[in-house]
C-alpha positions as CSV (number, residue, x, y, z in Angstrom):
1,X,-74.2,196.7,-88.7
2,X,-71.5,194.7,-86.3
3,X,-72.8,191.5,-88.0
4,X,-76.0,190.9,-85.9
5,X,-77.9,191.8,-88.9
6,X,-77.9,190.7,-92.9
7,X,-75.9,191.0,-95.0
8,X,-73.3,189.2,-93.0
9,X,-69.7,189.8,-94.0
10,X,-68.6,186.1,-93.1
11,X,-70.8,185.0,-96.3
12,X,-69.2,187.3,-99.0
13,X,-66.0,186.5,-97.7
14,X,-66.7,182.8,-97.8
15,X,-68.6,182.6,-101.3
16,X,-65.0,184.4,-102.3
17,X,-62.7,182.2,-100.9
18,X,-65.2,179.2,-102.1
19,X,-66.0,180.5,-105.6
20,X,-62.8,182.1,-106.7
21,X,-60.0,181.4,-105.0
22,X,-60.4,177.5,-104.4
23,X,-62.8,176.7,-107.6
24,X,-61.0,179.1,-110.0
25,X,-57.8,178.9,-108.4
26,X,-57.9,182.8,-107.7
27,X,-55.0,184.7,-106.0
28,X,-55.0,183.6,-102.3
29,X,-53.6,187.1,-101.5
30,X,-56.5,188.8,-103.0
31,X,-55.1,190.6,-106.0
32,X,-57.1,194.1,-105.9
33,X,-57.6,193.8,-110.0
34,X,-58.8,189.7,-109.3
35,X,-61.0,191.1,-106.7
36,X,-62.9,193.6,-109.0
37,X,-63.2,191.2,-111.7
38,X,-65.0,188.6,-109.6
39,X,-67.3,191.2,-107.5
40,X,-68.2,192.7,-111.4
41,X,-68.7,189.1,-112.4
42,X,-71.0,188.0,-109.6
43,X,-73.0,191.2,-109.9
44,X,-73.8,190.0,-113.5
45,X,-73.3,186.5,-114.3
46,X,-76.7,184.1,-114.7
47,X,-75.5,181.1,-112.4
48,X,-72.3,181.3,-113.9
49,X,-73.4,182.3,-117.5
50,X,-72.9,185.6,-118.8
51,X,-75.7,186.9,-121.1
52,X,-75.1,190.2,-122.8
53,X,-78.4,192.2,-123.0
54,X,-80.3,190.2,-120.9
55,X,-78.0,191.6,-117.9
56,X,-78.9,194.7,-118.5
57,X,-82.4,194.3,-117.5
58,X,-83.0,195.6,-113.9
59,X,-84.9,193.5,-111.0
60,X,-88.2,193.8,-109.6
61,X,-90.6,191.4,-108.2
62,X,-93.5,194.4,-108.5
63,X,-96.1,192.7,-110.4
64,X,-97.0,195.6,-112.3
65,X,-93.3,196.0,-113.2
66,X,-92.4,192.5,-114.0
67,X,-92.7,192.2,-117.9
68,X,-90.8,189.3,-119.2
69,X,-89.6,185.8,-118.3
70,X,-86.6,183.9,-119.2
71,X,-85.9,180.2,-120.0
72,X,-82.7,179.1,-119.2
73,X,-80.8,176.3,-121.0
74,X,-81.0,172.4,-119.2
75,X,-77.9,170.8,-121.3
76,X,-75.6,172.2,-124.0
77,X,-76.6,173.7,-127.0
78,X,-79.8,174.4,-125.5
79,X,-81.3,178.1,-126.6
80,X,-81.4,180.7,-123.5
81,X,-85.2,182.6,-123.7
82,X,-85.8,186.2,-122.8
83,X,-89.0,186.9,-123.5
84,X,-91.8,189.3,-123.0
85,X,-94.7,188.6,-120.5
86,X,-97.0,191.4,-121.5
87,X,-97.1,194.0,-124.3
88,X,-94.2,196.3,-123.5
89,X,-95.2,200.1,-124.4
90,X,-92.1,202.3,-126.3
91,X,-89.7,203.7,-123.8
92,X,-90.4,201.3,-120.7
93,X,-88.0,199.7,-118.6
94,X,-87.7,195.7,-119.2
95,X,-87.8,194.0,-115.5
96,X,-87.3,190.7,-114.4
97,X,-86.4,188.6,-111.7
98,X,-83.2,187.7,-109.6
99,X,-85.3,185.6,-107.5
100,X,-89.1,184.8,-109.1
101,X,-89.1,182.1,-106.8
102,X,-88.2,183.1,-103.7
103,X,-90.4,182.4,-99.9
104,X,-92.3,185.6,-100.3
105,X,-93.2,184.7,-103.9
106,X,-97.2,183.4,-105.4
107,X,-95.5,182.9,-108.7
108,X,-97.0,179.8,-110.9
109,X,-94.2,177.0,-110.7
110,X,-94.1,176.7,-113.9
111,X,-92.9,180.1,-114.8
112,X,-90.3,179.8,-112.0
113,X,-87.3,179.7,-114.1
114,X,-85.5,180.1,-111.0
115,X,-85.1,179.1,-107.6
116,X,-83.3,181.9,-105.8
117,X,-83.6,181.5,-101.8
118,X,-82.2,185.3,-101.5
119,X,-83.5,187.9,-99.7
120,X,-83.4,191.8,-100.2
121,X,-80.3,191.6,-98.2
122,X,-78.6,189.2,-100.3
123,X,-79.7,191.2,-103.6
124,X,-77.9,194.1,-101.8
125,X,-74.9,191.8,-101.2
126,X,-74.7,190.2,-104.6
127,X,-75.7,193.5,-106.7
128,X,-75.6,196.2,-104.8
129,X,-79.1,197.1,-105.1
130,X,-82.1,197.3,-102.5
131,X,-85.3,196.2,-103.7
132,X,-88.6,198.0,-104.2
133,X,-91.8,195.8,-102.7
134,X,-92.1,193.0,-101.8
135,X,-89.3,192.6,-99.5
136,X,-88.4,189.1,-98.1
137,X,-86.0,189.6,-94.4
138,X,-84.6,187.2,-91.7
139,X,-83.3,188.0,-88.6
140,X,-81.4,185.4,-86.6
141,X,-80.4,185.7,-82.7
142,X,-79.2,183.4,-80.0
143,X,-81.6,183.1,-77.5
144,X,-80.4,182.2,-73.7
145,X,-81.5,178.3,-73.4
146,X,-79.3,175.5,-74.7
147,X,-79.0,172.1,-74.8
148,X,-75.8,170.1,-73.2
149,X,-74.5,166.8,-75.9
150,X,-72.9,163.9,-74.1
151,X,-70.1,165.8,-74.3
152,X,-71.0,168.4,-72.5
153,X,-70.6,171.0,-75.3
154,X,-73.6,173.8,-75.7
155,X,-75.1,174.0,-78.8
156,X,-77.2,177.6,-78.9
157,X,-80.1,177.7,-80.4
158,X,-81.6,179.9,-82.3
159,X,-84.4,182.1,-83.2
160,X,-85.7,183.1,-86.0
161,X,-87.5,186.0,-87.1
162,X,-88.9,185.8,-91.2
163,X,-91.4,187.9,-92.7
164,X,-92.3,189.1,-95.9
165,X,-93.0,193.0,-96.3
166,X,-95.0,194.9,-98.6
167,X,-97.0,198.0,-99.9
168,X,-100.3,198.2,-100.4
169,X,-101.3,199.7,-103.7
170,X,-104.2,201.3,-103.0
171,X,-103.9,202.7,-99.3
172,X,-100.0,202.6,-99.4
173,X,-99.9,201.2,-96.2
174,X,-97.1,198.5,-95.1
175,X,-98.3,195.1,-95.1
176,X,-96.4,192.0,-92.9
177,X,-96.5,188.5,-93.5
178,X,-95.1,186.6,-91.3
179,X,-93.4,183.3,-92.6
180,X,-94.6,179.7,-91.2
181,X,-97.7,178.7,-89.0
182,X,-99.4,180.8,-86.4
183,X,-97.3,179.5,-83.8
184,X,-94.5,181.1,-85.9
185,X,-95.4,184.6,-85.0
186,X,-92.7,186.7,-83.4
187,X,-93.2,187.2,-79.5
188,X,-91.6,189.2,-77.2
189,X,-88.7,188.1,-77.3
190,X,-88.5,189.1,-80.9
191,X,-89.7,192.7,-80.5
192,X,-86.6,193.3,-78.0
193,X,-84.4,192.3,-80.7
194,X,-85.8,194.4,-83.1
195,X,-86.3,197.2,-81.4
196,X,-82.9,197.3,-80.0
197,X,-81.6,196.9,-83.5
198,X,-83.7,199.7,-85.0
199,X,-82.6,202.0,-82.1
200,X,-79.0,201.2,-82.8
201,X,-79.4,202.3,-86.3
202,X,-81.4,205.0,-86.3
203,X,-79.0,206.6,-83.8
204,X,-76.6,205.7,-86.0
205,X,-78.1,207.8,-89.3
206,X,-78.4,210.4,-86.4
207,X,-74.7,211.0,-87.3
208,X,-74.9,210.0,-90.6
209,X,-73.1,213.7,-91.6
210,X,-69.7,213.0,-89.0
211,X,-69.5,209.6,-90.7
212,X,-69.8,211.2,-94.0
213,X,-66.6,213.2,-93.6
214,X,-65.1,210.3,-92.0
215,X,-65.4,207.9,-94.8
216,X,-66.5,209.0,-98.0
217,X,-63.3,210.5,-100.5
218,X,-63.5,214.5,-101.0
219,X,-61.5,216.2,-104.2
220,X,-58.9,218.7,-104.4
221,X,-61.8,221.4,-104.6
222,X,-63.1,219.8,-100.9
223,X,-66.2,218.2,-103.0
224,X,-67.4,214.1,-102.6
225,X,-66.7,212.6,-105.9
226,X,-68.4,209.7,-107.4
227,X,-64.8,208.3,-108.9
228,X,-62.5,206.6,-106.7
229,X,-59.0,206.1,-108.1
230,X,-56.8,203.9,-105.9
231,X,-54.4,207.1,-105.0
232,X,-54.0,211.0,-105.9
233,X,-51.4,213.1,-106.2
234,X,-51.6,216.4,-104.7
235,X,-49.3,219.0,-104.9
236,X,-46.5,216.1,-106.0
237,X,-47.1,213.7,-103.2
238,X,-48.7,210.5,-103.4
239,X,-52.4,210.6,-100.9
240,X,-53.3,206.9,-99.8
241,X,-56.8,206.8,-99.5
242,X,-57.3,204.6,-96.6
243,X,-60.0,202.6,-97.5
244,X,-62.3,205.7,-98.2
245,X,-65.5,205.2,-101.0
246,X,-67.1,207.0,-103.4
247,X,-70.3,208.8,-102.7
248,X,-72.7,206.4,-104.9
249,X,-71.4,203.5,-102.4
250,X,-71.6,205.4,-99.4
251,X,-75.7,206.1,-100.9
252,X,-75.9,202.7,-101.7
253,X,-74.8,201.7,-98.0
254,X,-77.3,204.5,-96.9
255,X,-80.5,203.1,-98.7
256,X,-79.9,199.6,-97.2
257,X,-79.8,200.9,-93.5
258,X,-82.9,203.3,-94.3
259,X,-84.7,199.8,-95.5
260,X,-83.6,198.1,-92.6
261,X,-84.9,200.6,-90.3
262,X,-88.4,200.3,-92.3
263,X,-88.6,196.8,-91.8
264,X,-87.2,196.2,-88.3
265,X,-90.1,198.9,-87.4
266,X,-92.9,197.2,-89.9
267,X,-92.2,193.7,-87.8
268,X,-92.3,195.2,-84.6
269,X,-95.6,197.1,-85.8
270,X,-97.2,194.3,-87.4
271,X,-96.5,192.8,-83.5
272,X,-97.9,195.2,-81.1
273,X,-101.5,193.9,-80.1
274,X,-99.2,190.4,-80.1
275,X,-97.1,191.4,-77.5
276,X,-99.3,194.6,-75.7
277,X,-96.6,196.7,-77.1
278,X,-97.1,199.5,-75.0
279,X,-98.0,203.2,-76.3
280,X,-94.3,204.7,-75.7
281,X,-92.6,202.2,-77.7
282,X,-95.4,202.7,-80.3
283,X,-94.6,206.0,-80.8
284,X,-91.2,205.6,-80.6
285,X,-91.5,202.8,-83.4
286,X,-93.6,205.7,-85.6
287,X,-91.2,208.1,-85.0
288,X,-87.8,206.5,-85.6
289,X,-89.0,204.4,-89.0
290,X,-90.8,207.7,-90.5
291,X,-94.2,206.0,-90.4
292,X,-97.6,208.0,-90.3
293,X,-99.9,207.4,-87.5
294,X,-102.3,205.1,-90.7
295,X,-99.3,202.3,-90.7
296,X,-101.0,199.4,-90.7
297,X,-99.8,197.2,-88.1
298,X,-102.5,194.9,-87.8
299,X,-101.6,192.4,-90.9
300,X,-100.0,188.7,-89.3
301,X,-101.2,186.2,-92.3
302,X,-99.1,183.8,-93.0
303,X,-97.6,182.5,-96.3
């Protein structure tokens, strides 16, 4: 995504050197075994705590999904709660939160047991997961003007673009929200950036097949393989694998850009009698996110 766009590789990189190798005096040379551990670790760990069971209920924030809540301890020797919301029926799947709380959120504050700022792309960061609606995103972009310090140094400044995203139960239609006070909504400047981004990728999924065979591991039968051992031996020599990944990441990686793409194109939707966006762009905004012609682009409340 050459950084422009979340999840930014500068923030894993730094919550690992932060988190592991300076708080838990980790290997500075990034022992491949360490590394697992603390990526498995993350993906599981309740601020810090690891809970057995209670990590193996999946997220949502669908509030027809969403069937329990969970108390978390204050002090030592306090209990840690998992408990049910609603009557769960035999065979369901038990949901709850990574982030009740979050800026898209209408939860009661009482029931927020906790206060996660992330957005979908941080869940896809932190656990490797893209979430199902609501979606909270923010874009950020330097914009030309700056202002000069006594120093004379430029400080950029920055815009932002924040918006929460959503599916209509009843006529299935994307909904916007744009973050912040009318004033707040995005304006031209903002559609360029999207749409240039959502070009970008959707050329990229264009060739989504050559990358394939670029970078995702085949077998000795010539087949993609879901297990990714850190070398193979064929025919008695030892095959490096060269940073290739299993198919289930390469999906993984695949499912974020494919919600990216829906959102970049649901913002600039949601902004086209905002801006005059005219009818060729429209189109080509339908077209590249896989929206029907009923998309409802008409939706700028505010949170």
């Amino acid at each position: 995504l050459d950084d422009s766009l979340p999840p930014f590789e500068e923030k894993w990189r730094h919550d690992y050197a932060m988190k592991w190798i300076k708080n838990c005096g980790g290997d500075p040379d990034i022992d491949p075994l360490e590394r697992k551990a603390y990526f498995l670790a993350m993906s599981r760990d309740e601020d810090t705590l690891m809970v057995p069971i209670y990590d193996m209920a999946n997220h949502s924030n669908d509030a027809d999904k969403l069937n329990t809540l969970s108390y978390k301890p204050t002090s030592p020797g306090d209990f840690f709660q998992f408990v049910a919301a609603r009557k769960i029926l035999p065979g369901e799947q038990i949901y709850n939160s990574y982030n009740r709380c979050n800026y898209c959120s209408d939860a009661d504050f009482e029931l927020c047991e906790t206060f996660s700022w992330n957005r979908t792309p941080d869940l896809f960061l932190e656990f490797g997961f893209v979430e199902d609606f609501p979606q909270t995103w923010r874009f950020e972009y330097e914009i030309d003007s700056s202002d000069d310090d006594d120093d004379g140094d430029d400080y950029p400044q920055i815009s932002v673009i924040a918006f929460c995203l959503d599916k209509n139960k009843e006529s299935g239609q994307l909904e916007v929200y744009w973050e912040g006070d009318d004033d707040e909504l995005g304006d031209g400047d903002d559609v360029e950036f999207l749409m240039e981004h959502l070009v970008r990728i959707s050329d990229l999924r264009k060739k989504k097949l050559e990358f394939e065979d670029k970078f995702v591991w085949r077998n000795g039968d010539g087949k993609y393989d879901t297990a990714l051992p850190e070398e193979l031996d064929y025919f008695g020599e030892t095959l490096q694998l060269n940073g290739k990944m299993t198919t289930s990441e390469w999906d993984a990686i695949w499912q974020y850009c494919n919600a990216l793409i829906l959102a970049l194109g649901a913002a600039i939707l949601s902004l086209a009698d905002e801006v005059s966006l005219d009818e060729s762009d429209y189109n080509l905004v339908l077209e590249m996110s896989n929206f029907t012609s009923d998309t409802d682009n008409s939706n700028h409340e505010e949170l």
